[in-house]
N, C-alpha and C positions, 0 to 999 in steps of 0.2 A: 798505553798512557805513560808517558815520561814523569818522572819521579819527581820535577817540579813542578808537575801539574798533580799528582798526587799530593805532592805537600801545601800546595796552593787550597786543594779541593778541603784537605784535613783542615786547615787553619779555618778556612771560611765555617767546614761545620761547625767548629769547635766555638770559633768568636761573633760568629755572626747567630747561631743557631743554636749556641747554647749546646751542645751535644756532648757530653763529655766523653762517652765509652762507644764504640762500633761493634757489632757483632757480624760477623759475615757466618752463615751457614755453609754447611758442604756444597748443596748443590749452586750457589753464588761462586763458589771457587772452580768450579768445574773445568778441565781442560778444554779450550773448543778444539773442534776438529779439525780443522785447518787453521793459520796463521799465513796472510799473504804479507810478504816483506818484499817490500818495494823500494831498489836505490834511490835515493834522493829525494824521498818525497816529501819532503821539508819545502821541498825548493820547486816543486812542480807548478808550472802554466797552466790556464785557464784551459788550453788543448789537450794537455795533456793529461791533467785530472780528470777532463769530458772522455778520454780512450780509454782512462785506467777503470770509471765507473761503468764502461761501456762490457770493459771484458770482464769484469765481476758479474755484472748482467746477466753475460752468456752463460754464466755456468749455473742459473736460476737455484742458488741455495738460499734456505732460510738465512737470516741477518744472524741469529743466533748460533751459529755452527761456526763463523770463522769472523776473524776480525783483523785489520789493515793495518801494518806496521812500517815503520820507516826501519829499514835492514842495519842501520847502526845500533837501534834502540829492541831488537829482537834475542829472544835470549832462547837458545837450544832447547827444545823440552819444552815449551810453552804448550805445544798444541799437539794433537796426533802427527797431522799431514803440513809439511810446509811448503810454499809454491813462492821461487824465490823470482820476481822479476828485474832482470839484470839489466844494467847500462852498458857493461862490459864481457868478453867471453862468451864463449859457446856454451849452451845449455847444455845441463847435466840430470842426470836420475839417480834416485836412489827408492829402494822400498820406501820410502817415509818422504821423500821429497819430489819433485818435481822445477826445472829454474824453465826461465824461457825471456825471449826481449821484451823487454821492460815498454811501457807508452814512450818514453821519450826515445828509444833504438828504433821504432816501430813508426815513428812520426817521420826519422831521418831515414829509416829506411824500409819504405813501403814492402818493400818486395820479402823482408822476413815473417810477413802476416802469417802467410801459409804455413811456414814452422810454427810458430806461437800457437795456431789453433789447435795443431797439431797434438803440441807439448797440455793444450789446455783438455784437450779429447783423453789426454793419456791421465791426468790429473785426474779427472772426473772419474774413470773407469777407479782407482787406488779409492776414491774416497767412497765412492757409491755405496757398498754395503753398511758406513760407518753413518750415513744418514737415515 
């Protein structure tokens, strides 16, 4: 959630809802497990949000274990495991991360599928015991 939609969301509690104080508990804060950060998803087509929802799909995790970021607005440390999907460059690993082509690299160019699921199989395997 971007920080103007934070202050957007505080304001409406605050004047529309009357709310004066928030309490967030521990487990409300809790790290998720994964964090996908997706280049440019501000800006993503009606196709390309239908591939990006599609490969999320495949990896059948609970909604509660990770959640969807646009890669400018993602900050180091948010989540255990991060799975970065690129517009640009060759995928990369690390103990804690996993990148691979993004839906719009993946739209232009078909024939990277087979890496990406690849990069998605090796994903799965890091995060498996943490669910």
């Amino acid at each position: 959630m971007s920080s103007d939609t934070k202050i957007n969301y505080l304001k409406y509690v605050k004047d529309v809802l009357g709310i004066k104080h928030l309490f967030f508990s521990s487990s409300q804060q809790e790290t998720k497990v994964l964090a996908i950060c997706v280049d440019g998803l501000r800006s993503y087509s009606p196709q390309e949000s239908e591939l990006l929802y599609k490969m999320i799909a495949a990896l059948k995790l609970p909604p509660e274990v990770f959640e969807v970021v646009d890669s400018i607005e993602y900050k180091n440390g948010d989540a255990e495991f991060e799975w970065h999907l690129r517009d640009v460059g060759q995928p990369e690993k690390s103990e804690k991360m996993v990148s691979t082509y993004s839906p719009r690299m993946l739209l232009l160019q078909p024939q990277l599928k087979k890496d990406a699921w690849a990069d998605m199989q090796e994903l799965l395997q890091k995060i498996q015991p943490r669910l």
